[in-house]
C-alpha positions as CSV (number, residue, x, y, z in Angstrom):
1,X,99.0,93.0,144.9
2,X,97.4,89.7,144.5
3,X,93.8,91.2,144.9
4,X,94.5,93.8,142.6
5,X,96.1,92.1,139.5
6,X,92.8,89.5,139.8
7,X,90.7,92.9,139.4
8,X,92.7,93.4,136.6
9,X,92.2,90.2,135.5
10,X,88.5,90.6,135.4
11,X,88.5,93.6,134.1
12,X,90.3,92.7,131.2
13,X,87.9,89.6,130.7
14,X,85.0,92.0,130.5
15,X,86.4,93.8,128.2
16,X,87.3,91.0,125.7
17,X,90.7,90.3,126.0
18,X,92.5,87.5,124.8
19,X,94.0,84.8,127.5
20,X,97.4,85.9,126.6
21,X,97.2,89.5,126.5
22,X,95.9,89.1,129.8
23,X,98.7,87.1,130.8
24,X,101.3,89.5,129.3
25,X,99.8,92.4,130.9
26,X,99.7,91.2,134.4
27,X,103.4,90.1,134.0
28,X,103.9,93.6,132.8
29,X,102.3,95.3,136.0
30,X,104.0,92.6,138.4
31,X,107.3,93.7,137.4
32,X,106.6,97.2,137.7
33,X,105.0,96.9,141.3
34,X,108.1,94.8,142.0
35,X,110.0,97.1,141.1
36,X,108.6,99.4,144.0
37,X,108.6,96.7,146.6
38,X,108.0,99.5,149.7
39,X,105.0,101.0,148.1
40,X,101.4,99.9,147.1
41,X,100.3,100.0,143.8
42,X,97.7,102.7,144.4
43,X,100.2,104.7,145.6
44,X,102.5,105.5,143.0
45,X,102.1,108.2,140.9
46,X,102.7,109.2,137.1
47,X,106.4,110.3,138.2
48,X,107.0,106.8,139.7
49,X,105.9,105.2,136.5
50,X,108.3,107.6,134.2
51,X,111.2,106.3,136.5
52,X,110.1,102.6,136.1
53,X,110.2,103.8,132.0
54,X,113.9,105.2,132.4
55,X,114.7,101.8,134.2
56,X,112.8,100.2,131.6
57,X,115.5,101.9,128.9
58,X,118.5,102.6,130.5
59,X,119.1,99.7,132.4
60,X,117.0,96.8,130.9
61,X,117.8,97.9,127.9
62,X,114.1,96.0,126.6
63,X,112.6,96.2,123.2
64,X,110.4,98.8,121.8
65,X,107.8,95.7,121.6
66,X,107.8,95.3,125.7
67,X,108.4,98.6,126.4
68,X,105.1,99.4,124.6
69,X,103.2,96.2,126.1
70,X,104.5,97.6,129.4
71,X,103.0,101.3,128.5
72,X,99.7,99.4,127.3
73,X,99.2,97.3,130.8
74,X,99.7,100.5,132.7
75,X,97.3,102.4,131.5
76,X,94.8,99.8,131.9
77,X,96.0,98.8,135.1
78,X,96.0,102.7,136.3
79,X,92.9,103.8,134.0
80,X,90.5,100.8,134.6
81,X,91.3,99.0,137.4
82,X,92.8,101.5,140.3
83,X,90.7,104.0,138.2
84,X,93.1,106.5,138.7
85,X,91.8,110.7,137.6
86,X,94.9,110.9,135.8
87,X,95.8,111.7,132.0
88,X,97.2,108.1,130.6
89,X,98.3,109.6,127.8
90,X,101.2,110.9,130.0
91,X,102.4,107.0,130.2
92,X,104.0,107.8,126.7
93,X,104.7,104.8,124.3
94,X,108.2,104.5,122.6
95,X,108.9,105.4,119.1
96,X,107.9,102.1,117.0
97,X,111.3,100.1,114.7
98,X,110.2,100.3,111.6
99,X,112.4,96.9,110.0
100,X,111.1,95.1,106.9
101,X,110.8,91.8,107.1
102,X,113.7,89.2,105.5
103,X,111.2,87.5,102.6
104,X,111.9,83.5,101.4
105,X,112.3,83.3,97.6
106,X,109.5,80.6,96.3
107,X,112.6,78.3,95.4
108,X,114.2,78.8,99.3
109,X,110.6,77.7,100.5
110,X,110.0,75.1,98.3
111,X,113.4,73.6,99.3
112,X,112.4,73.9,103.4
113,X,109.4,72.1,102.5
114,X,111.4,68.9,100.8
115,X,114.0,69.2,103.6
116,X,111.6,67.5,106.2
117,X,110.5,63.2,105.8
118,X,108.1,63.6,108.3
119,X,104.3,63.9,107.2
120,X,103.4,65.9,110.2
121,X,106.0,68.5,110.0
122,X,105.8,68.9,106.0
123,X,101.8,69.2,106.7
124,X,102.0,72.1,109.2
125,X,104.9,73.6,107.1
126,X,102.9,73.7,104.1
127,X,99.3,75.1,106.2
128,X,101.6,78.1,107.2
129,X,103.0,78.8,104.0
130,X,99.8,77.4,101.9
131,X,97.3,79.5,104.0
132,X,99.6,82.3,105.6
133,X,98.5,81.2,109.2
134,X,99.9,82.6,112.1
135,X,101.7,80.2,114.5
136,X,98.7,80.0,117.0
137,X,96.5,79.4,114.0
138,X,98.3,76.7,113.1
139,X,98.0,75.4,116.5
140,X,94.7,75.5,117.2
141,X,93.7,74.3,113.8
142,X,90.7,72.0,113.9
143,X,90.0,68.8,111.5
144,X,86.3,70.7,110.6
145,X,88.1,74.0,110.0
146,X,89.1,72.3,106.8
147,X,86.3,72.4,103.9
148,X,87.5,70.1,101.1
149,X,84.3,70.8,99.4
150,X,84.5,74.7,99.0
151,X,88.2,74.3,99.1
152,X,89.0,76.9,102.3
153,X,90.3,76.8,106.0
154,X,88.3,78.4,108.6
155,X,90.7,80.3,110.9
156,X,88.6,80.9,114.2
157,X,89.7,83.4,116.5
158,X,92.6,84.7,115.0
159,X,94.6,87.4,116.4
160,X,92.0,90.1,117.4
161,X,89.5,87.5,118.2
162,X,88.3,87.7,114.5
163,X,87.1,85.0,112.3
164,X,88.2,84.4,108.5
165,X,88.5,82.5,105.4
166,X,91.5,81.5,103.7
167,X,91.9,79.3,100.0
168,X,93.0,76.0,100.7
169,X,95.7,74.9,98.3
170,X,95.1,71.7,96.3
171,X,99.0,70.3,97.1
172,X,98.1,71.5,101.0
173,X,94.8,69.0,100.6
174,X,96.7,66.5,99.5
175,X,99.3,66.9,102.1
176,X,96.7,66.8,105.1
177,X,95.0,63.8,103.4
178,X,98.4,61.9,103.6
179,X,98.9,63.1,107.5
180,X,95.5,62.0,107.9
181,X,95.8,58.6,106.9
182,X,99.0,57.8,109.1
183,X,98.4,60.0,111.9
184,X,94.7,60.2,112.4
185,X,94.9,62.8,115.5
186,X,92.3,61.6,118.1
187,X,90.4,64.8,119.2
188,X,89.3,67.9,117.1
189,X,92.8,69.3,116.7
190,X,94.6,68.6,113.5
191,X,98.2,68.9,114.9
192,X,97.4,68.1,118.7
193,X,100.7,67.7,121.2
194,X,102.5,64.2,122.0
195,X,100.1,63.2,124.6
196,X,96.9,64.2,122.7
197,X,95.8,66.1,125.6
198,X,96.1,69.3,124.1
199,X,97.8,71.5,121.1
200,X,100.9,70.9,119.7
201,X,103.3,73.6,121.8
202,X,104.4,76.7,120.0
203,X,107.9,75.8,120.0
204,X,107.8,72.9,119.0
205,X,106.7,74.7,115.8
206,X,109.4,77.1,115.9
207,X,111.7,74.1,116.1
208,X,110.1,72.5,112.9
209,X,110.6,75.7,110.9
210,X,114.1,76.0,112.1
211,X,115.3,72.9,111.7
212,X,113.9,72.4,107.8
213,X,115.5,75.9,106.9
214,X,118.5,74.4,108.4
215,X,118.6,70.9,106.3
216,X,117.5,73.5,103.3
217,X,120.5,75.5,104.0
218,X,118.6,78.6,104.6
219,X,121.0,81.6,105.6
220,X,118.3,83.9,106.1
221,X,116.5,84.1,110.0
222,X,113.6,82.1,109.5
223,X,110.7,81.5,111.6
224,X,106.8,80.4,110.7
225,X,106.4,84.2,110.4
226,X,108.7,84.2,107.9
227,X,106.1,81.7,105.7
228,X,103.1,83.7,106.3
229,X,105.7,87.0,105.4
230,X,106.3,85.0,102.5
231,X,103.3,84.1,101.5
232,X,102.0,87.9,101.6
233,X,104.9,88.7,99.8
234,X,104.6,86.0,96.8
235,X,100.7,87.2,96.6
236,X,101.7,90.5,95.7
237,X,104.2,89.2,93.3
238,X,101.4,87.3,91.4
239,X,99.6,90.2,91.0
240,X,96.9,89.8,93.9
241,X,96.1,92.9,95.2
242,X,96.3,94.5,98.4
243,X,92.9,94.8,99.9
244,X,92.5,91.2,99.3
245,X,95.7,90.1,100.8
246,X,94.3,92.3,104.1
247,X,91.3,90.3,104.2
248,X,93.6,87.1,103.7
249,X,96.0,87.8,106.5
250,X,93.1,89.3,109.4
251,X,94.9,92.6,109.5
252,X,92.8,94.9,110.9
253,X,94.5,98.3,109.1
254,X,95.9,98.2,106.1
255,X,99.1,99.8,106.9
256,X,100.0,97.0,108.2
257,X,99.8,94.8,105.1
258,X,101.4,98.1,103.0
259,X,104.6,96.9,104.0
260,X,105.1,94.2,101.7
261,X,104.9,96.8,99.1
262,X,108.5,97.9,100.5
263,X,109.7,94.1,99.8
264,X,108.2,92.4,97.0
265,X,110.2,92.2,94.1
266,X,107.4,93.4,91.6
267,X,107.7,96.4,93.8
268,X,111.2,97.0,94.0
269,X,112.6,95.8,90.4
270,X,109.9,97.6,88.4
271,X,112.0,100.0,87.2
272,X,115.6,100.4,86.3
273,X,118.3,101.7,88.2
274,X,120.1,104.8,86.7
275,X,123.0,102.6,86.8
276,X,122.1,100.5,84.1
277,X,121.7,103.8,81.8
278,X,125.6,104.7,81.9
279,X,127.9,104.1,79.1
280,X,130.3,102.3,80.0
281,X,131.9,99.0,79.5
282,X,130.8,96.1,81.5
283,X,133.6,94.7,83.7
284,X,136.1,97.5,82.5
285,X,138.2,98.5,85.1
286,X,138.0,102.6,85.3
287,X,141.9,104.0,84.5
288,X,143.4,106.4,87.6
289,X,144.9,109.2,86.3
C-alpha cells in the first residue's frame, strides 16, 4: 500500500495539487484500504467502495465535507493512479448542507478587536477582518506582501493556488506598523511561530479568535472564518457589489460568494414584513372569546 499511495502522491504533484490536499487524500484512501485489511487495493471493486460509503454513513456517522473528500480521493486514487476502466462517476458524492453562515455585527467585531492587549494578536485579528484572509493566508503572510505605497496586501497562493490583491486598510497599516516596531519578526514571515523557524501554527490562530470573542462576550460560534464571513458580509452592506467582492475573496465561482446575499442585512431588511402592515395596537394583548 506504501508503494501505491507514493504513486498517488506523485501523481497528484503532477497534476498541481496543493501539499494538503495531497495529504488529506492519501489519509482518505488509507483508511479505506484499512478498512479492507485482507485485500489489495487493486483488487477491490466499485461494490467494495459503495460498502466502505455505507460504513462511511451508517456507522461513522462523518460529515458530508469528508464524506465528499473521501469520494474525491477515490476517484483519483482508482481513476489516475491504479487506472482503473471503470465509470468514477459511480463513486457518487453526498448531497451538499447548505447552512448560512452566523455573520459578526461591525459593533461585535469591533469589540473582539479591543478585547485583546497584545499587538501581535490585535494585528492578525485586524489582517483577517481588514483584508478577509483565510486562515492560511494569514499564516503565510510575508513582510513584502504588504505595499504601503499602493496601499494593498498581496495574498500568494491562496486557496486554489491563485494569486490576488486585496485593499489594505489604513487602521490595519497602522496596526502592523505598531507590531512591527516591537516585534520585528526575523525572517520573511510577518506572524512566524515562537521559535521563528517557521509560521505561526493554525491553531494557534483559532485560539486568538476564540479567546477575544470570549473577553468580547461573543455568543455567536466564532472562528477567523467568521471575520472573513464578516467582512464579505459588511462589503455587501456598504453597497460593494458582488463581482468585486468575488475577486476580493479568490472565489473561483460566484455561487459561492451569492451566499452572503442570503445574510446581509441590506438583503434581508429591505423590505417590510406584512406584519408591520396590520392594524392593530402595539403591545395589546388579543381578547379570547
Amino acid at each position: 500500500m506504501r508503494r501505491q499511495l507514493d504513486r498517488m502522491d506523485q501523481d497528484l504533484l503532477i497534476k498541481g495539487y496543493s501539499l494538503s490536499t495531497r495529504k488529506v487524500y492519501m489519509a482518505c484512501v488509507k483508511a479505506f484500504a484499512d478498512h479492507y485489511p485482507d485485500t489489495p487495493p487493486g483488487k477491490l471493486t466499485l461494490e467494495d467502495i459503495r460498502r466502505y460509503q455505507l460504513h462511511l454513513t451508517r456507522a461513522r456517522g462523518v460529515s458530508w465535507c469528508y464524506f465528499n473528500q473521501a469520494v474525491a480521493a477515490l476517484r483519483f486514487f482508482c481513476g489516475v493512479t491504479l487506472n482503473k476502466d471503470w465509470d468514477i462517476q459511480r463513486i457518487r458524492y453526498q448531497k451538499r448542507e447548505h447552512r448560512l453562515p452566523e455573520i459578526l455585527s461591525q459593533e461585535e467585531v469591533s469589540a473582539i478587536l479591543a478585547a485583546t492587549s497584545s499587538l501581535r494578536d490585535r494585528a492578525i485579528l485586524m489582517a483577517l477582518y481588514g483584508g478577509g484572509l483565510r486562515l492560511g493566508e494569514v499564516r503565510f503572510l510575508r513582510i513584502g506582501d504588504i505595499d504601503s505605497k499602493r496601499m494593498v496586501i498581496r495574498v500568494v497562493q491562496g486557496k486554489g493556488s491563485k494569486d490576488r490583491y486585496v485593499r489594505l486598510p489604513d487602521a490595519l497599516l497602522l496596526e502592523l506598523r505598531a507590531y512591527w516596531r516591537v516585534h520585528r519578526p526575523g525572517g520573511p514571515l510577518l506572524f512566524p511561530g515562537e521559535d521563528h523557524s517557521g509560521a505561526l501554527s493554525g491553531s494557534t490562530i483559532q485560539h486568538i479568535v476564540k479567546n477575544a470573542a470570549r473577553r468580547a462576550g461573543i455568543t455567536k460560534r466564532t472562528t477567523p472564518h467568521s471575520l472573513r464571513h464578516a467582512y464579505a458580509t459588511h462589503h455587501l452592506e456598504q453597497g460593494t457589489n458582488l463581482r468585486e467582492i468575488q475577486l476580493l475573496l479568490g472565489h473561483r465561482s460566484l455561487n459561492s460568494t451569492a451566499v452572503y446575499t442570503h445574510v446581509a442585512r441590506s438583503a434581508v431588511a429591505a423590505s417590510s414584513s406584512p406584519l408591520d402592515g396590520l392594524a392593530i395596537q402595539k403591545g395589546q394583548v388579543p381578547k379570547h372569546q
